[in-house]
C-alpha positions in Angstrom: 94.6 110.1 114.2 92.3 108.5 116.6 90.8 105.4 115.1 90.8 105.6 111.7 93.7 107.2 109.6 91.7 108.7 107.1 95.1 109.6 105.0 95.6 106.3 104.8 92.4 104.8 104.6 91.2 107.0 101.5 94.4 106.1 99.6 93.8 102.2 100.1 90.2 103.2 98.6 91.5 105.2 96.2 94.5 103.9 94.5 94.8 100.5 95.4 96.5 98.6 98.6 93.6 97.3 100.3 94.7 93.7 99.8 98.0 93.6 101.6 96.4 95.9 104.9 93.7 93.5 104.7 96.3 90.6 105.7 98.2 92.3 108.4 94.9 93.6 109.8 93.0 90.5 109.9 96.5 88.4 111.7 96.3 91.2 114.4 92.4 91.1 114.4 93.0 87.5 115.2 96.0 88.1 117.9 94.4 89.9 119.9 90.9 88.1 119.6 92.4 84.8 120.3 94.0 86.1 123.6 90.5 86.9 125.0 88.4 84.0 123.9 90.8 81.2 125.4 90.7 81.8 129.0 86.5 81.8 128.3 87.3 78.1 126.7 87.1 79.0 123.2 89.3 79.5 120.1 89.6 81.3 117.4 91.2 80.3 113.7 92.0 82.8 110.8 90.0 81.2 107.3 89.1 82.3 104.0 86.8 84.9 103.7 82.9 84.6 102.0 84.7 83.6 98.5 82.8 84.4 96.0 81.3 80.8 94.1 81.3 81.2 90.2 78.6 79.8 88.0 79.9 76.2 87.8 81.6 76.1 91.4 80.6 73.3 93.5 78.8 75.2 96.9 81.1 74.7 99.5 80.9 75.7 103.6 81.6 79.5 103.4 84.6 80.3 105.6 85.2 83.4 107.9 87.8 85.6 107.7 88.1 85.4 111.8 86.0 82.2 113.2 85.4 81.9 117.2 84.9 78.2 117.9 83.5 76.5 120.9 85.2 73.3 121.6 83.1 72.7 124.6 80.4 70.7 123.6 78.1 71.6 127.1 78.5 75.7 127.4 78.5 75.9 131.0 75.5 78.8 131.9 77.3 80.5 134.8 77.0 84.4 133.5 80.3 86.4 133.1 80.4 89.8 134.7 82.1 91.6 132.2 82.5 95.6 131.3 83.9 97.9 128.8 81.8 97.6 126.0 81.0 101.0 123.9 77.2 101.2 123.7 75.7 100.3 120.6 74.7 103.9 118.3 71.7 101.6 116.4 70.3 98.5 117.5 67.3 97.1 115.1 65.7 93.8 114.5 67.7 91.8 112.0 64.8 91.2 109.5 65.0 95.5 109.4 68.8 95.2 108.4 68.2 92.6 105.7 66.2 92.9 102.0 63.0 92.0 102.0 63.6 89.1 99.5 65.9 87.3 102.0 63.5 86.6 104.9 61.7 83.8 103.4 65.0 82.3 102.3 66.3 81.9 105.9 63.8 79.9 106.7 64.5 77.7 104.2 68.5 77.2 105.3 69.6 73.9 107.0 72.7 74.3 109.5 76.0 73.0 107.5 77.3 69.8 108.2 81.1 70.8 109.6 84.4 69.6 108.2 86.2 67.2 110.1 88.8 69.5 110.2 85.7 72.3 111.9 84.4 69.6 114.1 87.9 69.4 115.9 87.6 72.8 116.7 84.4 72.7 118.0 80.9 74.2 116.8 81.6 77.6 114.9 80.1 80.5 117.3 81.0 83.4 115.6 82.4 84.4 112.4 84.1 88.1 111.4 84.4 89.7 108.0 86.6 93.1 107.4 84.7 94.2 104.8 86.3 94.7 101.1 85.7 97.0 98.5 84.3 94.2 96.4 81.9 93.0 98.7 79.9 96.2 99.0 77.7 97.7 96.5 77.4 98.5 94.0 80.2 96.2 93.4 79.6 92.9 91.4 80.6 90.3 94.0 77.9 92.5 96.5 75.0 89.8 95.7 76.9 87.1 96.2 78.3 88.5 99.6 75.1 89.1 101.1 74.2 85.4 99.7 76.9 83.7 101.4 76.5 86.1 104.9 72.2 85.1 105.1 73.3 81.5 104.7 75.7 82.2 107.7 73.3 83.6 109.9 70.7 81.4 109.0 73.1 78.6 110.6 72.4 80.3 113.7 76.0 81.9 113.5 76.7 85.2 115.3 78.0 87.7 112.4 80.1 90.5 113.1 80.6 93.2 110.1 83.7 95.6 110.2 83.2 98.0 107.6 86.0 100.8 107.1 84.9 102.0 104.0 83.5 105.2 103.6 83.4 105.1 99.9 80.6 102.7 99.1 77.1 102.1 100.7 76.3 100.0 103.6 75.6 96.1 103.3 73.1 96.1 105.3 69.6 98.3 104.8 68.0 100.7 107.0 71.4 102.3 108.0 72.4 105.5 106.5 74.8 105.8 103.7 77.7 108.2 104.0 78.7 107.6 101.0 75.9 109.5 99.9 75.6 112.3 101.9 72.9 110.5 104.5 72.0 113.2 107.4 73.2 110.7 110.5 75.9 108.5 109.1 79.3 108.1 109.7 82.1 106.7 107.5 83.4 103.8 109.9 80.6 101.4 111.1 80.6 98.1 113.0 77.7 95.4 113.4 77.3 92.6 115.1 74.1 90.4 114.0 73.2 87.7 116.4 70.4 85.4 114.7 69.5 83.7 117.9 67.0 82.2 118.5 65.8 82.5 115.2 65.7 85.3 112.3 62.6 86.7 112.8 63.8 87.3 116.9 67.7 88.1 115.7 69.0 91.4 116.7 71.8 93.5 114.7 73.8 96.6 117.1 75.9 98.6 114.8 78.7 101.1 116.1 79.4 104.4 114.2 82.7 105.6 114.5 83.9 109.9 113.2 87.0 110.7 112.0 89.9 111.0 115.2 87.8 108.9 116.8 88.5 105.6 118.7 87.2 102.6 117.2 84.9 101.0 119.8 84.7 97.9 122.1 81.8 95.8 120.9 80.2 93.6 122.8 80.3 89.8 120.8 78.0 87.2 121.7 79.0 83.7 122.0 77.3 80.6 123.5 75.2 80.5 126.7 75.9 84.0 128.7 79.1 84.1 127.4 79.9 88.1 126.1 83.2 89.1 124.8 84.1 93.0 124.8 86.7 93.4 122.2 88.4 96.7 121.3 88.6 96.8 117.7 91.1 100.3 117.8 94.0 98.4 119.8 94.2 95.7 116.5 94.1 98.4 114.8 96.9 100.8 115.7 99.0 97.7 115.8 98.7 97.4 112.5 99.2 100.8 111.5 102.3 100.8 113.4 104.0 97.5 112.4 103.1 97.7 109.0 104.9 101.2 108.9 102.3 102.9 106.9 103.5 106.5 109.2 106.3 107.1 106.7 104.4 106.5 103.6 101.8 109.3 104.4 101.8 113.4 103.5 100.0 114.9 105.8 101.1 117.9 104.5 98.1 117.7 102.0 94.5 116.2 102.5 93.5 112.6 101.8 92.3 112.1 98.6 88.6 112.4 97.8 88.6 114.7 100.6 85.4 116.5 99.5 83.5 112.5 100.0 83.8 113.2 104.2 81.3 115.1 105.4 81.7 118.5 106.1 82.4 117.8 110.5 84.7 114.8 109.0 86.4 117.7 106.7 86.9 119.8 109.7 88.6 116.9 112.0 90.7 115.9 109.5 92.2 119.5 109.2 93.0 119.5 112.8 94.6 116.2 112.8 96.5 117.8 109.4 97.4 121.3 111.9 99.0 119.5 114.9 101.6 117.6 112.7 105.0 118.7 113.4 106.0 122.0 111.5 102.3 122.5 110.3 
């Protein structure tokens, strides 16, 4: 496949696994991140993800599963000239992506006072989740998710949403739902939410992605002019490949839940099944 292996990524849905290629995803996620943000002065550090904060927990600073942080405290203004980003497939105003009852809340939301372990890194820029099948709906740690990710942007935090899962709805509102059948989505969708200046002015880009299909250089936002490009599909072959998930796949027979991709989806994934050796 191109992009996303569908053989694989509907058994991790499926029948469990999702876990382990979460952590050799996110480390090669971070890799190759880290490698572009240092020569623009910045750094990145692999965290906990939005944990989930049970009745009784004490709140805490919600942590990223990939943070970009500035250690500058003066972002120099000089614009980068920088290319290779995939244009965006939706762009819409943030208060469109989020529920109705959340606006009012972020203007409630006071930027976090940062570890002393954060403040060494610098001011937290951006922060990355790969999304997990518990975070989405209707899943029960959903709620507290999208809790957790409006306090984040409300912090003036850039957000950046990799959802792989074709399974489950969106997290966000307004975009269509492949899991249901919605004429105009796709089963692999990025986002990236930048909350700057303020909520009501934030803007969210979101990058849909087909079966055989590259995953697509998004453009990132950081401080000042500063843009990054990152290629998502490079991170992710390099997992694929080093995590020797090739030999555990039949592609001899169709993912499971084949009949959940969409009827295009169906047909590309019966080519990619037709050029395999022997077929």
């Amino acid at each position: 496949y191109r992009g996303i292996n569908a053989h694989l990524n509907s058994r991790l849905q499926a029948t469990g696994g999702w876990p382990d290629f979460h952590t050799n995803h996110i480390s090669d996620l971070l890799r190759a991140l880290k490698a572009q943000v240092t020569p623009l002065g910045y750094t990145a550090a692999l965290e906990d993800g939005l944990q989930i904060r049970r009745i009784g927990e004490p709140p805490r600073f919600p942590r990223a599963d990939v943070t970009v942080y500035d250690p500058d405290p003066i972002r120099a203004t000089t614009p980068l000239t920088l290319s290779g980003a995939t244009s965006a497939d939706t762009v819409l105003p943030l208060v469109d992506l989020l529920e109705d009852e959340a606006i009012d809340a972020f203007k409630a939301i006071a930027i976090y006072t940062l570890t002393p372990a954060q403040a060494a890194r610098g001011e937290p820029v951006a922060w990355i989740e790969l999304l997990s099948p518990s975070n989405k709906p209707p899943a029960r740690d959903f709620q507290q998710y999208a809790l957790k990710r409006r306090d984040v942007l409300g912090s003036g935090i850039v957000f950046v949403e990799i959802d792989y899962l074709h399974r489950s709805p969106p997290t966000l509102r307004n975009l269509p739902d492949y899991s249901a059948g919605d004429e105009g989505a796709h089963p692999v969708r990025v986002t990236v939410i930048d909350p700057r200046p303020d909520v009501a002015s934030g803007e969210g880009r979101s990058w849909h992605v087909d079966i055989d299909a590259p995953l697509p250089s998004v453009q990132i936002p950081l401080n000042a002019a500063d843009r990054l490009i990152f290629d998502l599909d490079a991170p992710y072959q390099k997992t694929f490949a080093e995590a020797l998930y090739g030999p555990e796949i039949d592609y001899s027979l169709p993912p499971e839940d084949f009949t959940g991709y969409a009827p295009a989806d169906r047909a590309r994934i019966l080519t990619v099944m037709a050029r395999r050796p022997g077929a």
